[in-house]
C-alpha positions in Angstrom: 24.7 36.7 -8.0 22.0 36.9 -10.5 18.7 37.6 -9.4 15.7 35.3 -10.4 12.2 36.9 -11.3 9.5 35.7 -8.4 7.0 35.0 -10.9 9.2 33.1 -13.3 10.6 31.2 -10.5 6.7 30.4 -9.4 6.3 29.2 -12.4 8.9 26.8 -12.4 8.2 25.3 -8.7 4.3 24.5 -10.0 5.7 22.6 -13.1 8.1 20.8 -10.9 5.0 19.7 -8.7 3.0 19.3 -11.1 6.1 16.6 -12.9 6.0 15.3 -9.0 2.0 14.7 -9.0 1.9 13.3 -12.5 4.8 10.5 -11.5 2.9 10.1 -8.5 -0.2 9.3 -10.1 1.4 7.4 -13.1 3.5 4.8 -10.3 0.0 4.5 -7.9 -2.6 3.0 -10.4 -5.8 1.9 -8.7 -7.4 -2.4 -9.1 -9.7 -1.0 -12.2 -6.6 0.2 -14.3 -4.2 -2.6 -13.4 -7.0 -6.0 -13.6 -7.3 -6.3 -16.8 -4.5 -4.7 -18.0 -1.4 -6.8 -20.4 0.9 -4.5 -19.6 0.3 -5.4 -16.0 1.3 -9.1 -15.5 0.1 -10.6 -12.5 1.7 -13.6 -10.8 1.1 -15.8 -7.9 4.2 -15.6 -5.4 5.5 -17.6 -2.3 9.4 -17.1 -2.6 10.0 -19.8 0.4 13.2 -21.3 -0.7 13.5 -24.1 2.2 11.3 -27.3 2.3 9.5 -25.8 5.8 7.5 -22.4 5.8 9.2 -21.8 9.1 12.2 -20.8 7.8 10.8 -17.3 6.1 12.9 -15.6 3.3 14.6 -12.8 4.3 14.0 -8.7 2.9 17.6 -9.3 0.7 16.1 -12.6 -0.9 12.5 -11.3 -1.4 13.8 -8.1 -2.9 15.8 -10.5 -5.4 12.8 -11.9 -6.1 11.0 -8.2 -6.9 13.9 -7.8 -9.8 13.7 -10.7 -11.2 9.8 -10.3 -12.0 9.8 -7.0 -12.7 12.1 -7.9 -15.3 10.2 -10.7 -16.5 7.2 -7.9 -16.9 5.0 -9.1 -13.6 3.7 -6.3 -11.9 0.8 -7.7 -9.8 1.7 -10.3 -7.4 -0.5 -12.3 -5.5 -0.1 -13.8 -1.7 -2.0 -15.8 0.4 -2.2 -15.3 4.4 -0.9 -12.8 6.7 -0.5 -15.1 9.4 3.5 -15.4 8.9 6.0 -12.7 7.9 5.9 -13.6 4.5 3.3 -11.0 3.3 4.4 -7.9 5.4 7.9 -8.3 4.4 7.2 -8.4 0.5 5.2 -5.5 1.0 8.2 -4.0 2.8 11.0 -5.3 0.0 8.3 -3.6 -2.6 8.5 -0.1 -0.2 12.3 -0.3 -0.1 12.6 -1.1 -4.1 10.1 2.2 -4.6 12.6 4.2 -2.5 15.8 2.6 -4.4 14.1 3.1 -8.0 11.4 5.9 -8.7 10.7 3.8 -11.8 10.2 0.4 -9.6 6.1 -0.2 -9.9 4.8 -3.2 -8.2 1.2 -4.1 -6.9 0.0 -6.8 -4.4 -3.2 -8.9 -4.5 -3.0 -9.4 -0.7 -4.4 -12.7 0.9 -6.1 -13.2 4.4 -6.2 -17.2 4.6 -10.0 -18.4 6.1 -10.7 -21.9 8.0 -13.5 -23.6 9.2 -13.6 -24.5 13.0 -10.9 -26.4 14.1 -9.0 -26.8 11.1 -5.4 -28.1 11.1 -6.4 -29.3 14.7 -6.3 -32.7 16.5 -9.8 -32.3 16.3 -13.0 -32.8 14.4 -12.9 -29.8 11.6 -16.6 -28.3 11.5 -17.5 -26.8 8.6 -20.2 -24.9 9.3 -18.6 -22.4 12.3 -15.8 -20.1 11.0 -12.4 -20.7 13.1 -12.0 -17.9 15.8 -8.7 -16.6 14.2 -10.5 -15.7 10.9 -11.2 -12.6 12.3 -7.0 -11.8 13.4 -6.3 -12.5 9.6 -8.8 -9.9 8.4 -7.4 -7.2 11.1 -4.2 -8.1 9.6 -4.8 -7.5 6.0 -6.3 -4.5 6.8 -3.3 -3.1 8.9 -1.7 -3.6 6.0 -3.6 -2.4 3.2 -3.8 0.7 4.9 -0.2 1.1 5.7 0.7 0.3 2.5 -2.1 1.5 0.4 0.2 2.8 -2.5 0.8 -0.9 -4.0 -1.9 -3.3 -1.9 -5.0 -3.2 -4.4 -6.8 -5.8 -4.1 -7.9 -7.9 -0.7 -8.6 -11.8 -0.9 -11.0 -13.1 1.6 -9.7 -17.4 1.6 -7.8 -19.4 -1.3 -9.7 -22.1 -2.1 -12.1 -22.1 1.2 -15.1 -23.0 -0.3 -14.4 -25.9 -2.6 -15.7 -28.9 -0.9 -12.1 -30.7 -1.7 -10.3 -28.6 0.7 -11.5 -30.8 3.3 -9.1 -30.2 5.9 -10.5 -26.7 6.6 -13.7 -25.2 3.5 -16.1 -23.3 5.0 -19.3 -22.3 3.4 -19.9 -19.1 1.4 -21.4 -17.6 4.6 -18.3 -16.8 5.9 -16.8 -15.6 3.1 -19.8 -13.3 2.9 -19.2 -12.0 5.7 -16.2 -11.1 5.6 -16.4 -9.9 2.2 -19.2 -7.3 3.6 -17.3 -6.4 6.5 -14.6 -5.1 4.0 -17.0 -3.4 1.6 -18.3 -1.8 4.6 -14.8 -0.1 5.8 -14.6 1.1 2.4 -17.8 2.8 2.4 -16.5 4.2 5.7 -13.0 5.5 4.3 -11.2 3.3 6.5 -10.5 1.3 3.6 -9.8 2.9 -0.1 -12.5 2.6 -1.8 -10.0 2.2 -4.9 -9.2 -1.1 -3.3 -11.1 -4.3 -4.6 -12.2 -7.3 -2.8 -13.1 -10.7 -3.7 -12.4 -14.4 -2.9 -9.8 -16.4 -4.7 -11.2 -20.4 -5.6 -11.6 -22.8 -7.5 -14.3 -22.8 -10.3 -16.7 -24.8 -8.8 -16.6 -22.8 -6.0 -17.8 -19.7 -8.2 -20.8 -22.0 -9.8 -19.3 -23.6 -12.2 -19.6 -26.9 -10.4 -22.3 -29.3 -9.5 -26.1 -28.1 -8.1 -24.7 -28.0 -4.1 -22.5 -24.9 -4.6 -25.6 -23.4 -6.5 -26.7 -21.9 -2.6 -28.3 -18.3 -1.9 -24.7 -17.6 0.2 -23.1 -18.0 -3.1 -25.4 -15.5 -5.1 -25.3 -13.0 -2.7 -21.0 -13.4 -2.2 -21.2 -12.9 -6.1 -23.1 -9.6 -6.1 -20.7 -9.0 -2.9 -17.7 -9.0 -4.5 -16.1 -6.5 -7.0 -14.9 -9.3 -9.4 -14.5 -13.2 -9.2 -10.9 -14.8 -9.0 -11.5 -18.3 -9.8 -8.9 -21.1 -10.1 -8.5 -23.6 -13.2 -5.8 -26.8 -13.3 -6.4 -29.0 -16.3 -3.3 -30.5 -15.6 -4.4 -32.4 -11.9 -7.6 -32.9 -14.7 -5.3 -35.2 -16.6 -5.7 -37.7 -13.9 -8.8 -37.1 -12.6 -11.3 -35.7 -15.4 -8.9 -36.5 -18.1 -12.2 -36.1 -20.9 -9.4 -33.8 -23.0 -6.7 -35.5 -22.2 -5.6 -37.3 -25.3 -4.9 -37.8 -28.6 -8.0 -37.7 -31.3 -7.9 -40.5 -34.2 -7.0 -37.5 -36.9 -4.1 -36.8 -34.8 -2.3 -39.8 -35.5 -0.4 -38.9 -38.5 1.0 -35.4 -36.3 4.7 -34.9 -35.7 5.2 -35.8 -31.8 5.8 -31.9 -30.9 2.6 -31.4 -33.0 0.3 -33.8 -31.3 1.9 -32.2 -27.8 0.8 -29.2 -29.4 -3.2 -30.4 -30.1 -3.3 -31.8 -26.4 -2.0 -28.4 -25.0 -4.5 -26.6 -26.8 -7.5 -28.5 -25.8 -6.3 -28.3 -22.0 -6.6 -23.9 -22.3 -9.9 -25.0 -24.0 -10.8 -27.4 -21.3 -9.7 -24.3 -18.5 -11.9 -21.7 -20.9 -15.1 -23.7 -20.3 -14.5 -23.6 -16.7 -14.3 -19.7 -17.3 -17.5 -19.7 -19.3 -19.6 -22.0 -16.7 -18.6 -19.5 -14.2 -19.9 -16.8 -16.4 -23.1 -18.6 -17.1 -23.7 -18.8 -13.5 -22.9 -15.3 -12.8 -25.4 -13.9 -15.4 -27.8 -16.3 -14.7 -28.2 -14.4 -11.3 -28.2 -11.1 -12.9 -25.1 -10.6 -11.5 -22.1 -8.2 -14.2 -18.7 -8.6 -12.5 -15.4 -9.1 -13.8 -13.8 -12.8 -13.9 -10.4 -12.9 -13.9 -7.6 -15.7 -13.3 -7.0 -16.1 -9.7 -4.8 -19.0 -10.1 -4.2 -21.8 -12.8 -0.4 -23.5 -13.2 1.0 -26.7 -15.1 4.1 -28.4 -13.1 7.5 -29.4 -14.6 7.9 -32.5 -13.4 5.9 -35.2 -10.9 7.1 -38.5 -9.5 3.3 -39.5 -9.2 -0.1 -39.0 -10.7 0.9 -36.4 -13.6 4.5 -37.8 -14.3 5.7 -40.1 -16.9 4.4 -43.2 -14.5 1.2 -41.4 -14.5 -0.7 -39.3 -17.0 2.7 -38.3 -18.4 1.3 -34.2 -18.5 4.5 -32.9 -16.6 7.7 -31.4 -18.3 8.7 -28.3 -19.5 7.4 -28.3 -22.7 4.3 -28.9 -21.8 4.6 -26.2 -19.0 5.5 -23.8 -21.3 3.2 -24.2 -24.0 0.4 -24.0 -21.2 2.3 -20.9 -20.1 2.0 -19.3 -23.5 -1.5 -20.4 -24.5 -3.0 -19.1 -20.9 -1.3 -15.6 -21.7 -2.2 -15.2 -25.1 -5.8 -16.1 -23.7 -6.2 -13.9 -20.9 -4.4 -10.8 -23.1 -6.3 -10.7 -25.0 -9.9 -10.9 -23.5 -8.9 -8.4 -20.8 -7.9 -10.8 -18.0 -5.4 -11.6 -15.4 -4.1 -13.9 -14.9 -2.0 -15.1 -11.8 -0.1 -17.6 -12.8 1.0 -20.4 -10.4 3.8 -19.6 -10.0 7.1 -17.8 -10.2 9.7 -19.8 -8.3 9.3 -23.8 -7.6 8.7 -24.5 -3.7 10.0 -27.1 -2.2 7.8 -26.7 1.2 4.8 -27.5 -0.6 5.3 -31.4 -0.4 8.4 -31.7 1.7 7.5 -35.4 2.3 8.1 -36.2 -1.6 10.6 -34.1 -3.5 9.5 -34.9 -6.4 6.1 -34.3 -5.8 4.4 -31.9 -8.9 3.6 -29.1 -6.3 7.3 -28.9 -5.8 7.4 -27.9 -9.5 5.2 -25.4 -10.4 7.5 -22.5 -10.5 8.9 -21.0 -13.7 12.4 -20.8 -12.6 14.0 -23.7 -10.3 15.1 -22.7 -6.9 18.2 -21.5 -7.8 16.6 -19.6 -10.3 17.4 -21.4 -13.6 14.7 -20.1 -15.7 12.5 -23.3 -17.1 11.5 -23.3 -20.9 8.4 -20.9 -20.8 11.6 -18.2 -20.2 14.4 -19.0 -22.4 13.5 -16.3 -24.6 13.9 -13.3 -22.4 17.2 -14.9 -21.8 18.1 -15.0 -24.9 16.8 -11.0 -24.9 19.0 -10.5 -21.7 16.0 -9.5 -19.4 17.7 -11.0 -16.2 21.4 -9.5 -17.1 23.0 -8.8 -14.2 20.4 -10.6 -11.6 20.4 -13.5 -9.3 18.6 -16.3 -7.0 20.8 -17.8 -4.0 23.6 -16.7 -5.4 23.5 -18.3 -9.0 23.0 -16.2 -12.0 19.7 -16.7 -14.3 20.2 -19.3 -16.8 18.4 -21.6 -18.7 17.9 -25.0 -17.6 18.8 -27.9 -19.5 22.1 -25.5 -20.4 19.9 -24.3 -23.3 19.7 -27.6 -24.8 16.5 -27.9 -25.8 16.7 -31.4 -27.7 18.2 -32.9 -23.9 14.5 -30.9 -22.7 12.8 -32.8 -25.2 14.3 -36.0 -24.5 12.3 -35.7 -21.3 8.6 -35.2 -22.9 6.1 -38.3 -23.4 3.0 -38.6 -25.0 0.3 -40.0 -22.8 -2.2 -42.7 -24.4 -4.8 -42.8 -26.4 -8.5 -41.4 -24.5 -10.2 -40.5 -27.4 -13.3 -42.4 -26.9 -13.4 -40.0 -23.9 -12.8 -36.4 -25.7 -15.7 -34.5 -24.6 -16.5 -31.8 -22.2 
């Protein structure tokens, strides 16, 4: 046998380690290089397949999930309590998909759901007292940023606690704050990374770009608190409610159909970027310098009700999709993410009306037809070879896009209204 030089073979072992520590450090990127990042799409995730959260999707179906957004480009995902299984098993599909695949990189924005006293009770919800489980979901989300610290980056104290909508269970930006701290605090302690960021996830009111009572002191110092702002946008449920850009200007009336679609999808990402820049005026007019990024904004397929063709006639796929695009090619390009709501449709989310739009905010069905905003990585074979309950990705609509089409109205006339 031929006898190897000790130095030469040394030298070999230290590059090997040093090709091991590179990898290493190339596949566990920290919040600051990922936020931000296009080559790091985020997405907002459930992956509950049955119209009841009780009946959690299993390590097989979640890990289906993992392939199918890693091929679509997603590397962030976002969830929202730790309170059910949900959570710890994508973190543990996520492990398992790492061990399968050295080249497997995903990241979690991980949730710990907030309520106010009493919330989801039989009794009278208080909003000023925090519930006395807040403090269980925190314990969690730490357990399990630390266990997995290799892909959980960012901690989320509440989705959409603070807006004074979410009646059933908003607290006030005290309890977020203190939460927020507490955090902060085990990262100044190492218990925590300090690589890890945390924030709170709401709506853009919530963050001051709303009216004079979420203007409070809690609020300023939550903003200085956190190490950037996630804040929510939907000008679609705006189409109903707020619909000031929701229309067709008199200039417009001589467009093709699919052009004037075009013009109102245009001025709803304008109508979601002035909800970015009031929360940015806010923030600097406290002296505050954080990043903002996308915590959540969506546009729903279809809707029986409010948004839907009896309604303001916003939902369809070729509205989704256009909104899909325009909200990319926005937040690319200005250093953003964006977590987009969402990647599968949901049928839990109003089980009492399947056809209600919450159903339908996913980019692929439920059986994992991919919806408009995805025909072209189709077409470029991104999903060859994958599946969702057993069916293999496909477009919807069979590819037809003038049967799509044949779905899409044009809502009327507001133009005596367009401003904002």
């Amino acid at each position: 046998m031929r006898k190897f030089n000790k130095s030469v073979l040394l030298v070999l072992i230290s590059f090997s380690l040093l090709g091991c520590s590179n990898k290493n450090k190339t596949m566990n990127k920290t919040a600051s290089e990922i936020l931000g990042n296009p080559n790091y799409l985020a997405m907002s995730y459930g992956g509950y397949r049955q119209n009841s959260r009780s009946i959690q999707p299993s390590l097989e179906e979640l890990k289906e999930d993992m392939k199918i957004l890693a091929a679509m480009g997603v590397k962030i995902i976002r969830t929202y309590n730790v309170q059910l299984d949900q959570a710890k098993n994508v973190l543990q599909a996520i492990t398992e998909l790492k061990k399968e695949n050295e080249n497997f990189e995903m990241y979690v924005m991980l949730g710990a759901w907030i309520d106010c006293k009493n919330a989801w009770t039989e009794h009278p919800v208080d909003h000023n007292q925090e519930s006395e489980f807040n403090i269980d979901e925190i314990n969690r989300a730490v357990a399990l940023a630390k266990k997995h610290a290799d892909i959980v980056k960012i901690i989320a104290v509440g989705n959409e606690a603070m807006v004074k909508w979410a009646t059933s269970y908003y607290v006030q930006p005290d309890v977020i704050l203190k939460w927020v701290n507490h955090l902060q605090e085990l990262k100044k302690s190492g218990e925590l990374s300090s690589d890890v960021w945390i924030t709170s996830s709401d709506n853009f009111a919530s963050w001051g770009g709303g009216d004079g009572e979420y203007h409070t002191e809690d609020l300023n110092k939550l903003i200085h608190a956190v190490d950037y702002i996630s804040m929510h946008t939907y000008p679609m449920h705006d189409t109903h409610y707020h619909p000031v850009f929701w229309g067709l200007e008199n200039d417009e009336s001589k467009l093709t159909s699919i052009h004037k679609i075009d013009s109102l999808m245009l001025r709803s990402k304008n109508y979601a970027t002035s909800q970015y820049e009031r929360v940015k005026k806010y923030m600097e007019s406290i002296g505050a310098q954080k990043p903002i990024h996308i915590g959540e904004t969506g546009w729903a397929s279809y809707s029986n009700e409010l948004y839907g063709n009896e309604g303001s006639k916003a939902t369809d796929e070729y509205k989704e999709a256009l909104f899909y695009k325009l909200m990319r090619e926005w937040t690319n390009s200005n250093n953003m993410s964006c977590f987009y709501f969402e990647a599968f449709d949901e049928p839990w989310k109003d089980a009492n009306n399947p056809g209600g739009s919450e159903n339908y905010f996913g980019l692929f069905t439920l059986n994992g037809e991919a919806k408009y905003a995805l025909w072209n990585l189709v077409d470029k074979g991104n999903f060859k070879g994958l599946s969702r309950n057993g069916h293999a990705i496909k477009k919807t609509f069979d590819g037809n896009l003038e049967e799509l089409l044949n779905q899409v109205q044009l809502p009327e006339n507001y133009s005596e209204q367009l401003h904002y």
